[in-house]
Each structure stands twice: as structure tokens, then as C-alpha cells.
C-alpha positions as CSV (number, residue, x, y, z in Angstrom):
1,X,53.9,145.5,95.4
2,X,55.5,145.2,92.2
3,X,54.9,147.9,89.5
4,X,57.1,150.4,86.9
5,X,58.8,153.6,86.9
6,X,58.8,156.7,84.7
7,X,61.0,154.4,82.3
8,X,59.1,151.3,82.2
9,X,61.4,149.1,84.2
10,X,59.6,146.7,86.8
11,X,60.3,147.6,90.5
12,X,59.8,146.5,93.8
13,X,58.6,148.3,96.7
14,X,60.2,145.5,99.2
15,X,62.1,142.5,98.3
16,X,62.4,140.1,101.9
17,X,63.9,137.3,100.3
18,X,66.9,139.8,99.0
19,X,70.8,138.5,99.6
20,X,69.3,135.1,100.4
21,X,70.9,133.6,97.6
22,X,74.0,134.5,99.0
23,X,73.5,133.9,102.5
24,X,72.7,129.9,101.0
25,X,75.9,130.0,98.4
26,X,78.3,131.1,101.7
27,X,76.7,128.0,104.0
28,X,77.1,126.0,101.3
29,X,81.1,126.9,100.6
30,X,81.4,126.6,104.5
31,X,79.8,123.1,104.4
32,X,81.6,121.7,101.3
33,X,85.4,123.6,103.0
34,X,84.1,121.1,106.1
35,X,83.6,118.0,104.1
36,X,87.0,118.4,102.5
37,X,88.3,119.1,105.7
38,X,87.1,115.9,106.9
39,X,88.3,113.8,103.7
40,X,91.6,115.2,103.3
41,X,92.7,115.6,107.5
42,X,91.2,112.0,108.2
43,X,92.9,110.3,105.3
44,X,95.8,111.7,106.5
45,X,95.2,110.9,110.3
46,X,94.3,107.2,108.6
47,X,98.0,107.1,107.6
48,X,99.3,108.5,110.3
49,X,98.1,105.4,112.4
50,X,98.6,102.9,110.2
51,X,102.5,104.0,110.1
52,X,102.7,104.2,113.7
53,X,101.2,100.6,113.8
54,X,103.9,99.3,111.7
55,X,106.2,101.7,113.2
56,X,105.3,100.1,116.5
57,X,104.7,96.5,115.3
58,X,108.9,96.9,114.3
59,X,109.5,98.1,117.9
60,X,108.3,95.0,119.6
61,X,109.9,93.0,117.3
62,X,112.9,94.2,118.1
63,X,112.2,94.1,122.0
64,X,111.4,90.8,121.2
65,X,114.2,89.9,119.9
66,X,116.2,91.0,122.8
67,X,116.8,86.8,124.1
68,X,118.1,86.3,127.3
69,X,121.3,84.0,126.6
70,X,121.4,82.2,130.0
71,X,118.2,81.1,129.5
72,X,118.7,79.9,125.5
73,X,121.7,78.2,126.4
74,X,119.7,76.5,129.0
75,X,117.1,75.4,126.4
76,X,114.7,78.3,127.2
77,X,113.4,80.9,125.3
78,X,113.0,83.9,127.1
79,X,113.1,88.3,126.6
80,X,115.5,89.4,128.4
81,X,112.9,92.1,130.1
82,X,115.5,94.9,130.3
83,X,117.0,94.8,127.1
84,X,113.8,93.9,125.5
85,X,111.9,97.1,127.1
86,X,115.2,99.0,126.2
87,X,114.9,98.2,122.3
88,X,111.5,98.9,122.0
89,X,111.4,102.1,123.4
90,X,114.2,103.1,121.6
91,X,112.7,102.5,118.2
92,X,109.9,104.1,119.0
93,X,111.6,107.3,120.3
94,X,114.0,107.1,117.6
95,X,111.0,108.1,115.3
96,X,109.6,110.6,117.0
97,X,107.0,109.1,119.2
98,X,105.5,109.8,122.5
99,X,103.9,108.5,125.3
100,X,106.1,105.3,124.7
101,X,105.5,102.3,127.6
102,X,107.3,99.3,126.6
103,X,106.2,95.9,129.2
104,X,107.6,92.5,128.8
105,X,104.5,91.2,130.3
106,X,105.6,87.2,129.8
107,X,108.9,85.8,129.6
108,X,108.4,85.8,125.6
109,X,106.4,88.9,124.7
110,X,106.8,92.3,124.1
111,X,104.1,94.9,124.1
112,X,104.4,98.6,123.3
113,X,102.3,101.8,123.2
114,X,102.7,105.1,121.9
115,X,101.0,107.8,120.9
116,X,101.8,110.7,117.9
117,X,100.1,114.4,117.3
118,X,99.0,114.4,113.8
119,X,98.4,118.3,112.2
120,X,95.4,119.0,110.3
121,X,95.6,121.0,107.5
122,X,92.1,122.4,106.5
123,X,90.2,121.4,109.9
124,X,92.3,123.9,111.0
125,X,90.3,126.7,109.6
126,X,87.3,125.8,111.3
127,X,89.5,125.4,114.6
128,X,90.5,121.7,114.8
129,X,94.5,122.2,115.2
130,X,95.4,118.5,115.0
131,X,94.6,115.0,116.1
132,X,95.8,112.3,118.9
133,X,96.2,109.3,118.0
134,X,97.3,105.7,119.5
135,X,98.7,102.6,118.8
136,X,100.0,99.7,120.5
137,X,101.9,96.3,119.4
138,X,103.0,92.6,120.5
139,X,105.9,90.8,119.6
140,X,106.8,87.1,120.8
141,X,110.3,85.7,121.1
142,X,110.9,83.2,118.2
143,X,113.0,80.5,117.7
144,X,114.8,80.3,114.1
């Protein structure tokens, strides 16, 4: 029931709806904090994988290039499948990665996996600490 005091100001004997306002502008912040969270972390877990793709794409190449010499000088072209698995993993691990399996699963291809951790930086207010991520590549043994 609304009506005025002594002094003419308008009052309210109960106002229900009262810090609602604020209970919307807070959701709203937490909502919008989460959205940002989502644009800024998964760009950055975007680029993450895309470098660990090239990252990984390099490996194999250089597992693939790994010949086995009594093969070429017999006319074949083959990866030598421990120098080849050797090469690869150490590129990867050279830049940090884990998880590495190298495989020379043919006598002219190299295939690598690995996985990195990537932090998140404002998931992590909302408990989200980083993010996994995965990657594998395939080289073949070329002739020049």
C-alpha cells in the first residue's frame, strides 16, 4: 500500500520486487564474464592446436625424412623405422609436448601424436583450469 508521510514523501509499506534489479545486473556480469571466457580461452585453445598441428606436421616430416640408405642405394625408398620414430619424437619433445607416439606404420610413412595442456585464463574463474588438446600428423618419404 503506497501512501505519504508527515513530510509529503511517497512510501511504501512493502516493496517484494526490492534488490531485484541487482540480483539481474550480477547474473548478467556473471553471464557476459562467461561468454568472454569462452571467446578469449577458446581462441586461444584454437591456436594452441593449430600450432601443435604444424608443430607436429614438422615432426613427421622429419621422421620421414629419416631414408634408409641400404634400401635407396638399392633403388628403394624406404624410413628407416628407428631413425624415423627417433626424429619425430624428438621434435616433438623438443617443444614441449606430451603424450608423443611416433609409428612408421609403412615402409614410407610416418605418423605422430601428441598431446599439450593449454591454460585458460578467465574460464578459470568459473573453475575451468585449462584444456587438453590433441593432434596427430603423416609424413611420406619423398624422392627429390
Amino acid at each position: 500500500m503506497i501512501g505519504t508521510d508527515e513530510r509529503g514523501r511517497h512510501t511504501a509499506r512493502s516493496r517484494p520486487e526490492r534488490g531485484a534489479a541487482s540480483a539481474f545486473v550480477v547474473g548478467v556480469a556473471v553471464l557476459l564474464l562467461a561468454f568472454a571466457g569462452l571467446v578469449v580461452d577458446g581462441g586461444t585453445v584454437l591456436n594452441a592446436r593449430s600450432r601443435l598441428a604444424d608443430d607436429l606436421e614438422q615432426a613427421a616430416r622429419s621422421g620421414a625424412g629419416r631414408v634408409d640408405e641400404d634400401a635407396a642405394r638399392a633403388g628403394q625408398l624406404r624410413v628407416d623405422p628407428v631413425e624415423g620414430q627417433a626424429a619425430a619424437t624428438q621434435f616433438a619433445a623438443a617443444r614441449g609436448y606430451t603424450g608423443i607416439v611416433a609409428t612408421v606404420p609403412d615402409a614410407d610413412t610416418v605418423t605422430i601424436t601428441a598431446r599439450d595442456r593449454v591454460p585458460s585464463t578467465l574460464l578459470n574463474l568459473v573453475g575451468i583450469g585449462s584444456f587438453d588438446i590433441e593432434a596427430t600428423a603423416t609424413a611420406d618419404a619423398v624422392s627429390q
